[in-house]
N, C-alpha and C positions, 0 to 999 in steps of 0.2 A: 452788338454781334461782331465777332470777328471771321475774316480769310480764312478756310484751315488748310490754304496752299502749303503756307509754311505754319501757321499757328497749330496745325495736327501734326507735324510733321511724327512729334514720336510716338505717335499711333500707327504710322501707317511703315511698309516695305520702302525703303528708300527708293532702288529702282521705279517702284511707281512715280515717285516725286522727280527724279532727276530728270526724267524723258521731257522733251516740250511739250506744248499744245498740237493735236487737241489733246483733251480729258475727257473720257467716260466715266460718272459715277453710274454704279447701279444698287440701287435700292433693294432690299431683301435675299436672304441668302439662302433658298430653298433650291431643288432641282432646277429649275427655271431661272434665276438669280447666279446662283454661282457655278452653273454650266456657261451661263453667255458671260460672264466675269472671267473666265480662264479664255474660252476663245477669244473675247477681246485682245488680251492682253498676248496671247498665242499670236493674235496678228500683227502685236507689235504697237496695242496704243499704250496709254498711261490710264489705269484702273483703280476705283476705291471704290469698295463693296461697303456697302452701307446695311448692317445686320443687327439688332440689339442682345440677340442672346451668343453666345460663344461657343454653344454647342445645340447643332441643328436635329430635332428627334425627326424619323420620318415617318409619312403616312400609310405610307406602303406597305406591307405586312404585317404592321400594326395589330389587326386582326387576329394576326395566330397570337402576340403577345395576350388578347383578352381571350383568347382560348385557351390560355394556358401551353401553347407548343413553341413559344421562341420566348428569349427574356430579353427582354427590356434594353440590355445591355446594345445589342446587337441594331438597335434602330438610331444609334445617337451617334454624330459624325463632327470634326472641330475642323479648322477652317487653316491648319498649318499647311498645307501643302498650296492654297493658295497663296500662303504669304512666302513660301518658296517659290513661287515663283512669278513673285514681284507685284504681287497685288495687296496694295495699300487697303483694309481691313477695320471699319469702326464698330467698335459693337455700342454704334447705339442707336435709338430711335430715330429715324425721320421724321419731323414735325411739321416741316414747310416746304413748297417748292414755290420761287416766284422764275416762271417761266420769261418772262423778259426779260431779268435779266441774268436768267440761268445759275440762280444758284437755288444749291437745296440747304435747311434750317434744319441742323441735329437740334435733341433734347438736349446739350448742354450750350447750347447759342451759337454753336459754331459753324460758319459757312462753307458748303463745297460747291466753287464753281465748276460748271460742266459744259461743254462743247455739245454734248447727247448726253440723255439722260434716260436711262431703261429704268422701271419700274416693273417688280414682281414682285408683290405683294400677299400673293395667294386670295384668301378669302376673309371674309368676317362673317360672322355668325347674326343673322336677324333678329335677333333678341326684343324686337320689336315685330314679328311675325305669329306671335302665339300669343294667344290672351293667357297671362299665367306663369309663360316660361321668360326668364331674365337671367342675369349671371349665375345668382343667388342662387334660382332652379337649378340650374346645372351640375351645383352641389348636393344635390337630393335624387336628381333625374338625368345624370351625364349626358351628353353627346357624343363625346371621346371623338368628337371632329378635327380636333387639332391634335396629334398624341402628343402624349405627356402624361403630365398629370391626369388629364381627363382619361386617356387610357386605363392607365393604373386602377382609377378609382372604380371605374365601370370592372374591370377586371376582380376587385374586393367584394364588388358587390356581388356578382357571380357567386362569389368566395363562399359568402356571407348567407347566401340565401339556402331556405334547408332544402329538401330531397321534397318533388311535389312541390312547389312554387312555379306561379309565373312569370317569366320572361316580354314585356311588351316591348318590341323596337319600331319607331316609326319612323317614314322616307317622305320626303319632302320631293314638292314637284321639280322638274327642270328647271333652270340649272341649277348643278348643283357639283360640288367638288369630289370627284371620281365616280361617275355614274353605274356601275357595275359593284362599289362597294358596300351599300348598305345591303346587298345580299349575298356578299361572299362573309360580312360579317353575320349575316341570319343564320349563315350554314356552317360556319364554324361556332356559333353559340350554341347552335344547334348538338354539335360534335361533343362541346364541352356537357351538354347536359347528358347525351344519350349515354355517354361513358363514368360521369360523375353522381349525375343528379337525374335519374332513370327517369322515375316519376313526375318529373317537373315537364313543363308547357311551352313553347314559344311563341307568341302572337306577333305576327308583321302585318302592319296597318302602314300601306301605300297610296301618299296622294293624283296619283296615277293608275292606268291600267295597264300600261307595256312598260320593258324597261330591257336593256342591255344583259344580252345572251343569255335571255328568258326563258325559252325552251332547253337550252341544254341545265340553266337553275332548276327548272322544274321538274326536271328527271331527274335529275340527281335528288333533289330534296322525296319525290316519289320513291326512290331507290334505298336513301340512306337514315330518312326520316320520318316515314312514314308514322301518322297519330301524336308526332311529337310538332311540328311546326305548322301551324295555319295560317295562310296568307291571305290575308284581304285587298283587293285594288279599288283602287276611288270606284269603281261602280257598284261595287259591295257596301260600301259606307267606309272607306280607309282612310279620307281627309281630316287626318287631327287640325282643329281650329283653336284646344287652348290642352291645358293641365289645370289638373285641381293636386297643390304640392299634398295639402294635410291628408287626403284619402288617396294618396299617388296610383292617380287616373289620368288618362286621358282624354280626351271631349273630342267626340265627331258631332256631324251634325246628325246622326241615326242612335246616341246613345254613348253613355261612360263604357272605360275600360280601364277595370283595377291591374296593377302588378306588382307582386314582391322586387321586382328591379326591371326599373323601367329606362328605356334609352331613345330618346329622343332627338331624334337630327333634325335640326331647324332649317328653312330657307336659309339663302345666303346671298353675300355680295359682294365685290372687289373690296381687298384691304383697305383700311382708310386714307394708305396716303393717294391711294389714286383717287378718291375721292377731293381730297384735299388738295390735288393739283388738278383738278378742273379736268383729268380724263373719263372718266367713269359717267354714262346719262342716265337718264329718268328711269334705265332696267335694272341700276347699281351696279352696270359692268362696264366695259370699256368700249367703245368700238376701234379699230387700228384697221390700217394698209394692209393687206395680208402681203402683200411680197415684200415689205421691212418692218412691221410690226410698229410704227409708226404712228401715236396719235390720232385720230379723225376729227380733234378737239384741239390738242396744241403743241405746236408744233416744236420741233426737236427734240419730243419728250416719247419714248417706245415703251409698249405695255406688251408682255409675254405672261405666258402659264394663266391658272385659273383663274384669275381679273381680268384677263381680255376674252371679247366677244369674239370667237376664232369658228364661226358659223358650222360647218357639220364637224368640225375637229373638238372632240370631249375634252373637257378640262381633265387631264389626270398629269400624273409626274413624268411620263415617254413624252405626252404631247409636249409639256414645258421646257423638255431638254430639248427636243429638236424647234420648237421655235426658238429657242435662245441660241442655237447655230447659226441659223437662218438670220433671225435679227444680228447676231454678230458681223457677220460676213455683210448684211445689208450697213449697219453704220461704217464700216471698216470701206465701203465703197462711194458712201457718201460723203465721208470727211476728205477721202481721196478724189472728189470731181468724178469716180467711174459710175456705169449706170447698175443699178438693180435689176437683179434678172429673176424672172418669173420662179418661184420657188415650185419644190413637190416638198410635201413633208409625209412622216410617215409614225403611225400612233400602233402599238402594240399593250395591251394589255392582259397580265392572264391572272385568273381569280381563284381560291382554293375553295373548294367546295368540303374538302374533308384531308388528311394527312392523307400526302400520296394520291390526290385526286383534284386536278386540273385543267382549266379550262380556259381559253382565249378568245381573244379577237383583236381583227386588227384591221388598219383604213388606210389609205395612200389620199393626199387629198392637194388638192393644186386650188389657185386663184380661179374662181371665173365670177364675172360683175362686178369685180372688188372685197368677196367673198370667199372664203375655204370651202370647195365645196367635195363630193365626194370623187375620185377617178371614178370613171365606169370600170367594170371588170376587175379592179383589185381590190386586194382584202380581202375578210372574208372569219368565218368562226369556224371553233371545232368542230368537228364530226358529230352529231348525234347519237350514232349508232357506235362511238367509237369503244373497240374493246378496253379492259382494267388497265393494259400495260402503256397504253397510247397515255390513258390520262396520268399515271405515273410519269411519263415521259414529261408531259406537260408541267408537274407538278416541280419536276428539276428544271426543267428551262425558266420556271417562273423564281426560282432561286437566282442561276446563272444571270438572268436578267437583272434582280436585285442588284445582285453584285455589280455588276459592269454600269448600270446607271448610276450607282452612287461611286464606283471609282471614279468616272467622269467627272460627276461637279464638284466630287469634295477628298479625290485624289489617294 
């Protein structure tokens, strides 16, 4: 193995390289990743974003891409504007971290030493959670949990299925990566079918019985879906425990469920390298400091976004940008001798129920015991009773917001 202080040199932004010690590497370049990558380097240290693909697809609206109302084009983001501004850029795997002596093991042998080390990772898929479901499944039974491909192809299948077919999607219990999102996608498959494929069915089988902005989900699916989407929660029998691929069913413990395109979200758990550097416990997640995002396992190594344990704060892409502020600003005070001060961070998310119809929530949430917990009195969700033009309103802010998170980390 070699340095890739100077042995990467012509991978990375000079400016990153010419500055002294310290160095920040940070691992994956997602909302979370390459939001705290620029503030870093915004306050002045020497940064290498450590990313294997070269153009980032994001999760975030994703959904309207499998409904057919945004293309594809419009979710995938490259990484030039970080290297404008000085942020040395590998696209390649993370294989190792050896935390003593602080360096991290790309896939082609090469070492980055780090002063701090952030890790955002996102998630990995439990492909050992389902009797049945594996990679392989996935190819027959999507998940479209990571967009991309998986998008796409759940999207064909949609395509592919005639008039009068059903739709089975199923929700894995807590945690899990954007908790509000496998029913904004129930309600936009929903959209796709009421418009294209009349006749056809949706079944949502939830391994839970409550879930994030449920009441305003369910007036809207009363409103706009009626006879077409049925929803089951774990107390109805919704716990999928396997797949059977050749009859593509699903397995509760009350009974099969056939679908002409079935979509399957597995549990989950921090990416692997946090695994592989000894942050992540016995839940597959992380625990950290909430006021520097900070390890609970080892030390000088920061976990942000959906891999860390961030107690009442949801794993989604608002929350991963503003902990990657918050961790920025916390190492940027640690390598300087100043103290950490008690963070507020602040989670917004809004979810489309139908084209032109919108719905949020959102949380302010501060340390207390060593945990994120909720503020009293802030926050809060849409209206219920709110009139058509309000959730139109909603429906452009959840655009506007789009935009402005992804100019943030990816410029």
């Amino acid at each position: 193995m070699r340095v890739a202080r100077r042995a990467l040199a012509g991978l990375f932004a000079a400016p990153a390289l010419a500055q002294a010690a310290p160095v920040v590497v940070v691992v994956g370049g997602g909302f979370g990743g390459a939001s705290c990558a620029r503030a870093l380097r915004r306050n002045g240290l020497a940064v290498t974003l450590v990313e294997p693909h070269a153009t980032y697809t994001a999760c975030p609206f994703s959904n309207t891409v499998i409904a057919g109302l945004r293309p594809m084009e419009r979710q995938r983001f490259g990484y030039g504007a970080l290297r404008d501004q000085g942020i040395g850029v590998a696209h390649q795997a993370a294989t190792g971290v050896d935390a003593t002596a602080r360096r991290v093991t790309l896939a082609d042998g090469s070492v980055l030493p780090y002063d701090r080390l952030v890790l955002s990772p996102g998630i990995a898929l439990r492909f050992d959670a389902l009797a049945g479901y594996d990679e392989a499944a996935a190819e027959v039974m999507p998940h479209a949990w990571h967009a991309g491909a998986q998008t796409e192809l759940l999207r064909a299948r949609l395509e592919a299925m005639e008039d009068g077919g059903t739709v089975v999607l199923t929700v894995p219990a807590n945690p899990y990566r954007c908790p509000p999102g496998p029913y904004e996608r129930a309600s936009l498959v929903a959209h796709y079918l009421r418009t294209r494929k009349p006749r056809s069915k949706l079944l949502v089988l939830d391994a839970k019985d409550a879930f994030s902005k449920q009441r305003l989900f369910e007036a809207a699916w009363a409103a706009l879906y009626p006879g077409l989407l049925e929803y089951v929660p774990l107390s109805g029998g919704g716990r999928v425990t396997g797949v059977n691929l050749a009859a593509r069913e699903v397995v509760t413990e009350f009974g099969n469920h056939a679908g002409d395109v079935v979509n399957v979200i597995p549990p989950q758990r921090a990416g692997d390298i946090a695994r592989i550097a000894g942050t992540a416990d016995r839940s597959g997640w992380c625990p950290v400091d909430p006021a520097s995002f900070e390890s609970r396992l080892v030390p000088n190594v920061h976990v942000i976004g959906d891999a860390c344990i961030a107690g009442a704060m949801p794993k989604s892409a608002f929350a991963a940008n503003a902990q990657a502020r918050v961790c920025a600003d916390a190492i940027t005070r640690l390598l300087r001798g100043a103290p950490v001060p008690e963070p507020r961070l602040l989670n917004t998310c809004y979810s489309l129920v139908g084209p032109g119809y919108g719905i949020s929530v959102a949380g302010v949430y501060r340390a207390v015991e060593g945990v994120l917990a909720d503020s009293p009195g802030a926050g809060g969700i849409s209206p219920l009773d709110a009139p058509p033009a309000f959730r139109e309103a909603e429906a452009l802010y959840a655009e506007d917001w789009f935009a402005t998170i992804t100019a943030d980390a990816f410029g």
